[in-house]
Chimera marker file (.cmm) of the C-alpha trace (Angstrom):
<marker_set name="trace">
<marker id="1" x="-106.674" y="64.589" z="-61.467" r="1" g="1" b="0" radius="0.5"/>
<marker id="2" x="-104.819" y="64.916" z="-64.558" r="1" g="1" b="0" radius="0.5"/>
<marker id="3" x="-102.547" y="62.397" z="-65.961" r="1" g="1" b="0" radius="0.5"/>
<marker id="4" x="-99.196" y="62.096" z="-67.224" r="1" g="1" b="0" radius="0.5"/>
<marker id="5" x="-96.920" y="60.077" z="-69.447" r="1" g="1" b="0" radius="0.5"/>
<marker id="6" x="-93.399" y="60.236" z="-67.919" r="1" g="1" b="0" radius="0.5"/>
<marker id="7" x="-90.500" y="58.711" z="-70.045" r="1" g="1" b="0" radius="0.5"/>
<marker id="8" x="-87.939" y="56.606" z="-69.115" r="1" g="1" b="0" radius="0.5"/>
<marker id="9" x="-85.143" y="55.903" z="-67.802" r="1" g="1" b="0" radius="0.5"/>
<marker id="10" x="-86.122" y="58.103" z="-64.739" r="1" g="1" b="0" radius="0.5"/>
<marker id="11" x="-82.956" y="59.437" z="-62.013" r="1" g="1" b="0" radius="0.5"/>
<marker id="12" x="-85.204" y="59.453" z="-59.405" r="1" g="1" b="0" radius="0.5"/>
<marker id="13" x="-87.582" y="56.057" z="-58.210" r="1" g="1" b="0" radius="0.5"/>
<marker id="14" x="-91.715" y="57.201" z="-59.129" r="1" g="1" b="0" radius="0.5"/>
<marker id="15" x="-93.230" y="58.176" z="-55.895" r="1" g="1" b="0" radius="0.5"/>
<marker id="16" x="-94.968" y="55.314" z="-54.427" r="1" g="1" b="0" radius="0.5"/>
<marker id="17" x="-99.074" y="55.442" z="-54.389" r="1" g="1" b="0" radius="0.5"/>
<marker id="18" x="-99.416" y="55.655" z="-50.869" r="1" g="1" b="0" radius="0.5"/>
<marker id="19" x="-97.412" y="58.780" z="-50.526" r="1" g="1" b="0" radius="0.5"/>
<marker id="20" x="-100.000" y="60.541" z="-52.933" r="1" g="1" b="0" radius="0.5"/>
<marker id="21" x="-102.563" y="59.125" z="-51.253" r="1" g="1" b="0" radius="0.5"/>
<marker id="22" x="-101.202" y="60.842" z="-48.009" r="1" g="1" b="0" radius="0.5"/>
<marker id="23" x="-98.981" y="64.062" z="-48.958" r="1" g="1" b="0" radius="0.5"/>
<marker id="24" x="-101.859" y="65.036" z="-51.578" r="1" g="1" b="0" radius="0.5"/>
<marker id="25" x="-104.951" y="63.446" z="-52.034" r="1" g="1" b="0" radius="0.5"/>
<marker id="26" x="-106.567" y="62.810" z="-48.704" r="1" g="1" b="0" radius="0.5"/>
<marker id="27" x="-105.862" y="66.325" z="-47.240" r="1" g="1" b="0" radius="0.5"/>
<marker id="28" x="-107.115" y="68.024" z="-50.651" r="1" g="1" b="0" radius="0.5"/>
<marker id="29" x="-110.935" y="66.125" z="-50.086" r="1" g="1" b="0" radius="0.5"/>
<marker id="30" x="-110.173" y="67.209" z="-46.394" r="1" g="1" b="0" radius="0.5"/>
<marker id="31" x="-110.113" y="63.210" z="-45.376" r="1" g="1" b="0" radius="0.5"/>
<marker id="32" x="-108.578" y="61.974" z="-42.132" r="1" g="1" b="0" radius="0.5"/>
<marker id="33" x="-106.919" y="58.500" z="-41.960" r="1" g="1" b="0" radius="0.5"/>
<marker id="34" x="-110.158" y="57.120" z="-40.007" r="1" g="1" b="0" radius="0.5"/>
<marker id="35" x="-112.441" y="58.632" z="-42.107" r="1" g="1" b="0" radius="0.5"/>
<marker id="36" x="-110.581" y="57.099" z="-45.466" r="1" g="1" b="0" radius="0.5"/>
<marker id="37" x="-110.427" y="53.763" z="-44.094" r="1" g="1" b="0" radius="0.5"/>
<marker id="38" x="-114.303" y="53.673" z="-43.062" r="1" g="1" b="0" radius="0.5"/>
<marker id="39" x="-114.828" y="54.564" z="-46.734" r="1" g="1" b="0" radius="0.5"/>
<marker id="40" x="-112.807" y="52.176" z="-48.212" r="1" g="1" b="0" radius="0.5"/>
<marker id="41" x="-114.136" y="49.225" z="-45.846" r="1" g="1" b="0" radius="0.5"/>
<marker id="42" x="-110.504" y="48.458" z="-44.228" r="1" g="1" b="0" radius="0.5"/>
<marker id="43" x="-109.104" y="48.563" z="-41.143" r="1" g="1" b="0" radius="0.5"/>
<marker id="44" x="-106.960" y="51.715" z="-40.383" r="1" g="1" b="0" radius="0.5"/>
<marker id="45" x="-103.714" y="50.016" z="-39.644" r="1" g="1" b="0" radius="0.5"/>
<marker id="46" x="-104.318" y="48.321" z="-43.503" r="1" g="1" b="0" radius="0.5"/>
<marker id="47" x="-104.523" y="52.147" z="-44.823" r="1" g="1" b="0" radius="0.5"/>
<marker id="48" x="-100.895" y="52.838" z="-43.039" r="1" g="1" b="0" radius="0.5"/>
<marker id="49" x="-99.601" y="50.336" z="-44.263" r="1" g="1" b="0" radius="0.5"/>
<marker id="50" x="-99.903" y="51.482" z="-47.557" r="1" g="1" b="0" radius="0.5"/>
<marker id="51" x="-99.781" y="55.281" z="-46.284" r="1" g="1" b="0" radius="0.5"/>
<marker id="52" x="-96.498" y="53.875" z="-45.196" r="1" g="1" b="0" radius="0.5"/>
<marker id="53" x="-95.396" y="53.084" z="-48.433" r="1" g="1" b="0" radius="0.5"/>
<marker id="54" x="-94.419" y="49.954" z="-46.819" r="1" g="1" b="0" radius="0.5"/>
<marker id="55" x="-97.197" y="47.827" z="-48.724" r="1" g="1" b="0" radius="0.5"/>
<marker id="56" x="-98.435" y="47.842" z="-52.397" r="1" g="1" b="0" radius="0.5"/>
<marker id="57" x="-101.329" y="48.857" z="-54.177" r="1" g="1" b="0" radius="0.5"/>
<marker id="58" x="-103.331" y="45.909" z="-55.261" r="1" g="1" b="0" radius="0.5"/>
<marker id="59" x="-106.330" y="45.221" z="-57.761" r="1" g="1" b="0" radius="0.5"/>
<marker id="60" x="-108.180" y="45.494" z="-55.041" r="1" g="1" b="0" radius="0.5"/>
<marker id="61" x="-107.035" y="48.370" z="-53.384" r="1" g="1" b="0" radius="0.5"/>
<marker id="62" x="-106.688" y="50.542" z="-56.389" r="1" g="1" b="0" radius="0.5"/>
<marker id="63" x="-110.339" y="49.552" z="-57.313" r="1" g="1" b="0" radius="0.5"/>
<marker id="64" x="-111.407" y="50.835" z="-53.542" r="1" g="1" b="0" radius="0.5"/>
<marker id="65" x="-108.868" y="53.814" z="-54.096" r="1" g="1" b="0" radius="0.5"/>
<marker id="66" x="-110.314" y="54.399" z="-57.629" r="1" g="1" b="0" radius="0.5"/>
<marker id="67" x="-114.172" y="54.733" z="-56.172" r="1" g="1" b="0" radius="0.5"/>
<marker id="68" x="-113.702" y="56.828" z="-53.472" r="1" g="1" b="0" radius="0.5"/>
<marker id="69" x="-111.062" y="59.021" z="-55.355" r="1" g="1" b="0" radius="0.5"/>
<marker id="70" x="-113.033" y="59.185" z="-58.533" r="1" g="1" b="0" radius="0.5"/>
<marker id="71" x="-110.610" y="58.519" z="-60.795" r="1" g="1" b="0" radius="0.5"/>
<marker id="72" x="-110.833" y="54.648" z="-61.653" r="1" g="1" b="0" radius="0.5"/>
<marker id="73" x="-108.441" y="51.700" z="-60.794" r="1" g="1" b="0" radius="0.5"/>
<marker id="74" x="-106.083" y="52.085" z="-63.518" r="1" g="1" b="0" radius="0.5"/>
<marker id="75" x="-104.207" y="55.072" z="-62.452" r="1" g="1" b="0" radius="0.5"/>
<marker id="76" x="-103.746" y="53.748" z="-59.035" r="1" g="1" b="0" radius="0.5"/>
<marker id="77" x="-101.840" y="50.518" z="-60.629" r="1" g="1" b="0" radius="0.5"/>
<marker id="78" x="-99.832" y="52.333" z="-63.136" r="1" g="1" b="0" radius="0.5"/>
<marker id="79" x="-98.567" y="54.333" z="-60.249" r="1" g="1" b="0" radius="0.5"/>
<marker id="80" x="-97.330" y="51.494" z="-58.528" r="1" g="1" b="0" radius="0.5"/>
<marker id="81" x="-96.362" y="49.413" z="-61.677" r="1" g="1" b="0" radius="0.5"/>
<marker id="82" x="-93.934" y="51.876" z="-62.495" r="1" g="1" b="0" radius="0.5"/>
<marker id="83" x="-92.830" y="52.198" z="-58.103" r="1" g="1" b="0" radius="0.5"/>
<marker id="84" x="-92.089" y="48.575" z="-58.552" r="1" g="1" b="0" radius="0.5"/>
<marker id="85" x="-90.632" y="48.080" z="-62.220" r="1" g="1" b="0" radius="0.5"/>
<marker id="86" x="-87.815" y="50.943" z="-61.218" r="1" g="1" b="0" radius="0.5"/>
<marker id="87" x="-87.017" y="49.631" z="-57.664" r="1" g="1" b="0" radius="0.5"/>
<marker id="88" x="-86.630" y="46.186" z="-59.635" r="1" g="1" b="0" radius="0.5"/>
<marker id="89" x="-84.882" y="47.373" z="-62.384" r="1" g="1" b="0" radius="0.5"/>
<marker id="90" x="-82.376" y="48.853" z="-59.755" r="1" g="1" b="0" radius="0.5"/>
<marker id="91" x="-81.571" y="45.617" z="-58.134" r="1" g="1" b="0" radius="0.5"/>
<marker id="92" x="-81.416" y="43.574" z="-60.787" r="1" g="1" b="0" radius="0.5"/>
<marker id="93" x="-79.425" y="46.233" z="-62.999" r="1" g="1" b="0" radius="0.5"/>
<marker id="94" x="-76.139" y="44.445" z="-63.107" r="1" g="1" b="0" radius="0.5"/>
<marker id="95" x="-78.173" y="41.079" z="-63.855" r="1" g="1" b="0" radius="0.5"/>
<marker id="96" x="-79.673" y="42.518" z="-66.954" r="1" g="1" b="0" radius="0.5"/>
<marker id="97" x="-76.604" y="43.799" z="-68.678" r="1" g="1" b="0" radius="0.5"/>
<marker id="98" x="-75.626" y="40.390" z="-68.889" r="1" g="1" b="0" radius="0.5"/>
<marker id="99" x="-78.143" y="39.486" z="-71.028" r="1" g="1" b="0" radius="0.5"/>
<marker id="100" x="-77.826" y="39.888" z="-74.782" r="1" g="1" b="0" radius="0.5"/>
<marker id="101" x="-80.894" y="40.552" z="-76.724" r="1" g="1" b="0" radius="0.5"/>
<marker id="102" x="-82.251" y="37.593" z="-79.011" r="1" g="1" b="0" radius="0.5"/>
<marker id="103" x="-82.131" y="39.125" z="-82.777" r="1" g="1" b="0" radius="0.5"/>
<marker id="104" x="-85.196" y="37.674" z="-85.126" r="1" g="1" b="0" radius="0.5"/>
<marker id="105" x="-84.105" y="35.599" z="-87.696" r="1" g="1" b="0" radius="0.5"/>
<marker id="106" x="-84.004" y="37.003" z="-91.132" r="1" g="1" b="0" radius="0.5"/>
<marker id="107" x="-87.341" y="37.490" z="-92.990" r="1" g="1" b="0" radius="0.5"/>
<marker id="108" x="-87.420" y="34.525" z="-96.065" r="1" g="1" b="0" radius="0.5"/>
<marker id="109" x="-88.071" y="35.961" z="-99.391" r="1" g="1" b="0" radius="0.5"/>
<link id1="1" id2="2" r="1" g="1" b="0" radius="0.2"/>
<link id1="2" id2="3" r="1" g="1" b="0" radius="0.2"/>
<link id1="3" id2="4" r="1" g="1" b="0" radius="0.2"/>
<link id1="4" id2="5" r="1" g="1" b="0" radius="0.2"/>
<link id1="5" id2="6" r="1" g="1" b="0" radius="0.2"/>
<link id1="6" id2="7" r="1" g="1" b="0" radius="0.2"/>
<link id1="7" id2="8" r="1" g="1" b="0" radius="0.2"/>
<link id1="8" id2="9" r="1" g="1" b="0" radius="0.2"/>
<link id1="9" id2="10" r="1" g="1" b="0" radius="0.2"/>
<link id1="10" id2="11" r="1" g="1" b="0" radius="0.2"/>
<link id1="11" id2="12" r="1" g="1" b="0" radius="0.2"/>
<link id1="12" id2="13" r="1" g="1" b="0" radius="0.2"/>
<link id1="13" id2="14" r="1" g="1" b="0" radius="0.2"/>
<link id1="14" id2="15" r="1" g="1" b="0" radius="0.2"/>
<link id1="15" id2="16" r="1" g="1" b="0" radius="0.2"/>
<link id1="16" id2="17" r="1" g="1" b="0" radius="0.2"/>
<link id1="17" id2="18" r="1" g="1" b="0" radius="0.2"/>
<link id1="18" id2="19" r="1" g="1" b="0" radius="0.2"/>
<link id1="19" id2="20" r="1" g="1" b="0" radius="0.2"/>
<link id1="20" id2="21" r="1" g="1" b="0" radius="0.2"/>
<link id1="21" id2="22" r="1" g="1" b="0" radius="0.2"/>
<link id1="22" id2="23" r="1" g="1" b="0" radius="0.2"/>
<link id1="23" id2="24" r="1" g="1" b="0" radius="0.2"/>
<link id1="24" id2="25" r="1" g="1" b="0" radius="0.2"/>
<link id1="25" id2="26" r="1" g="1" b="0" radius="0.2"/>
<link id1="26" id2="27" r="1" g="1" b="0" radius="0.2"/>
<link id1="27" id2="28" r="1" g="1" b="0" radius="0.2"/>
<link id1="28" id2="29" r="1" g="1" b="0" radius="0.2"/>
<link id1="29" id2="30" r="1" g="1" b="0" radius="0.2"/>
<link id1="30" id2="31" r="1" g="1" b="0" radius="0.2"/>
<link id1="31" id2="32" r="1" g="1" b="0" radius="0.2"/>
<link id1="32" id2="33" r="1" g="1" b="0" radius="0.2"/>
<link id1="33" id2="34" r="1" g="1" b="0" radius="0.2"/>
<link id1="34" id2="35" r="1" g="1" b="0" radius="0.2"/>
<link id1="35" id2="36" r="1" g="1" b="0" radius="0.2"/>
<link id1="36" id2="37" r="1" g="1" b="0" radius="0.2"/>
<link id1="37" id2="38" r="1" g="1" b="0" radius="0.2"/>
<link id1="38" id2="39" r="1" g="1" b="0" radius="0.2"/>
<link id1="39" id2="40" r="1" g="1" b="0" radius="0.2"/>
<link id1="40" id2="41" r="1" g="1" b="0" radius="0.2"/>
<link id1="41" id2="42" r="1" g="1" b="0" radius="0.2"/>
<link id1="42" id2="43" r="1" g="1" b="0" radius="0.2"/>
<link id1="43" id2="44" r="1" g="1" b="0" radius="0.2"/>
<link id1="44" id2="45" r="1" g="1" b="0" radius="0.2"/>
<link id1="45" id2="46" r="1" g="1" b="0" radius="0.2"/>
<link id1="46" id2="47" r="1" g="1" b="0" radius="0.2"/>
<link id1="47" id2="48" r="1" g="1" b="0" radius="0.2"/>
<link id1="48" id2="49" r="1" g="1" b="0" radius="0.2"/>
<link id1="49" id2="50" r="1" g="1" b="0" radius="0.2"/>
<link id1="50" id2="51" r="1" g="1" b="0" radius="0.2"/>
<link id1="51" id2="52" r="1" g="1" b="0" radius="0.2"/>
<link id1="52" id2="53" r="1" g="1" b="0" radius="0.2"/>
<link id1="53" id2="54" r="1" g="1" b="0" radius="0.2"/>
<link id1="54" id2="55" r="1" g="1" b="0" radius="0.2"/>
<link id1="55" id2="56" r="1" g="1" b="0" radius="0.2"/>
<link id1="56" id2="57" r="1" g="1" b="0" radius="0.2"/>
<link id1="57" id2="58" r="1" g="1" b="0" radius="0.2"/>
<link id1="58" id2="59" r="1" g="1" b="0" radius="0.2"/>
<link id1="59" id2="60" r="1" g="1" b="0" radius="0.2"/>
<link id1="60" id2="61" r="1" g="1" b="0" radius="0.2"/>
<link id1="61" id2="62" r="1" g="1" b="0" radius="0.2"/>
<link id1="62" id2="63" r="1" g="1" b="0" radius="0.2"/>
<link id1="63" id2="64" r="1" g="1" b="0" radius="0.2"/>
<link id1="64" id2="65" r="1" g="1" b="0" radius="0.2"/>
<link id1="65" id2="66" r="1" g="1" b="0" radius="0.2"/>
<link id1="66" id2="67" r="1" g="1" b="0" radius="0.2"/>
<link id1="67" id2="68" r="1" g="1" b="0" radius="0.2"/>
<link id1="68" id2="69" r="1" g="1" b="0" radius="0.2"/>
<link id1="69" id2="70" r="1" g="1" b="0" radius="0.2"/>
<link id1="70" id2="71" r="1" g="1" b="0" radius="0.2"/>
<link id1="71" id2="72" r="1" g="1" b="0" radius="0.2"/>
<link id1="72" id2="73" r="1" g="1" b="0" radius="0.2"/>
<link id1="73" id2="74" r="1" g="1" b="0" radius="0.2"/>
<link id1="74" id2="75" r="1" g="1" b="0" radius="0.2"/>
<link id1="75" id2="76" r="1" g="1" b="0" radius="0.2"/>
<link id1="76" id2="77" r="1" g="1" b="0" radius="0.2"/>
<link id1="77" id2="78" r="1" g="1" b="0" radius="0.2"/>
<link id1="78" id2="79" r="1" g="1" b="0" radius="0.2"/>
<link id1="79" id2="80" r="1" g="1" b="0" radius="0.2"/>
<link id1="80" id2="81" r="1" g="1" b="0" radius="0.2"/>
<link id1="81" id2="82" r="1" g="1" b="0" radius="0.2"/>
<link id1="82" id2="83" r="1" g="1" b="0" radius="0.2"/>
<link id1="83" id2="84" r="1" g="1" b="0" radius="0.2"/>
<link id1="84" id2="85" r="1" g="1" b="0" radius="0.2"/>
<link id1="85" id2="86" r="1" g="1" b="0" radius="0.2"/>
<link id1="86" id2="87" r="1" g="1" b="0" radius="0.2"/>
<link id1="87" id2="88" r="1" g="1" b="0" radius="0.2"/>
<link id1="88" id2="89" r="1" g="1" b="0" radius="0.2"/>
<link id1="89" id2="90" r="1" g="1" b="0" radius="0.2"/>
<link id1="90" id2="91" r="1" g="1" b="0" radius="0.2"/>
<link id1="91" id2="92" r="1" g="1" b="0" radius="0.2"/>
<link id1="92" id2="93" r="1" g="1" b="0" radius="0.2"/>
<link id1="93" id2="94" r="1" g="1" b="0" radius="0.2"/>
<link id1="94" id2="95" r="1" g="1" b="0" radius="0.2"/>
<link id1="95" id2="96" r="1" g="1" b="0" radius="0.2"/>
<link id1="96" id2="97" r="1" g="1" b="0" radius="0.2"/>
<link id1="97" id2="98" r="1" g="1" b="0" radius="0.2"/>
<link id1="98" id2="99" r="1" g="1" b="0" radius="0.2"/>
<link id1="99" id2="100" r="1" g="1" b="0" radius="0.2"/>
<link id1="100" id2="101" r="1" g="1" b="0" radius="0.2"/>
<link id1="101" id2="102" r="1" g="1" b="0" radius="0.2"/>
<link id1="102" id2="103" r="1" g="1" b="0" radius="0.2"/>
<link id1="103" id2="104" r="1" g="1" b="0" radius="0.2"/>
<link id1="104" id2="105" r="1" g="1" b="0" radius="0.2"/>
<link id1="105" id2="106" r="1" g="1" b="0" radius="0.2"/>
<link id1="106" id2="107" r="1" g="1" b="0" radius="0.2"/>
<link id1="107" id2="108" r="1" g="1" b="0" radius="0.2"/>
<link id1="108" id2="109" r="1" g="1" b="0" radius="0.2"/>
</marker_set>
């Protein structure tokens, strides 16, 4: 899979993992929900959970995710780093306009 950088500020929330996982990934290596979650070494109601996008990817799923995919942890996590930092940002938008910036004090000479 290749990878890209996507800049911010985004209109539209990143696509959670788990949608990936099941719009994408799993039917393009031809694998079936059962057959996934034998793989991975979880139960099948874990996988759609996640499938769901109703649960996160953790370490640990992203490092089962990463071995069976091929493609390491990393990507897995960044995916749903940037699902959760927007969805947060959202709700806390209001919040963070309130806040002014600290400024660094003057460089001495």
């Amino acid at each position: 899979m290749t990878e890209f950088d996507v800049k911010r500020p985004l209109a539209r929330p990143p696509v959670h993992p788990g949608e990936i996982l099941r719009e994408d990934v799993f039917p393009a290596l031809g694998l079936s929900i059962s057959e996934a979650s034998r793989r991975l070494g979880v139960s099948r109601q874990q996988l759609h959970r996640i499938l769901a996008c109703t649960h996160p990817i953790t370490v640990e799923w992203a490092l089962r995710i990463g071995r069976l995919v091929g493609n390491g942890a990393g990507l897995w996590l960044r995916m749903q780093q940037n699902h959760d930092l927007w969805r947060t940002e959202q709700g806390l938008k209001g919040e963070l306009e309130k806040i002014t910036p600290a400024e660094a004090p003057p460089a001495r000479t």
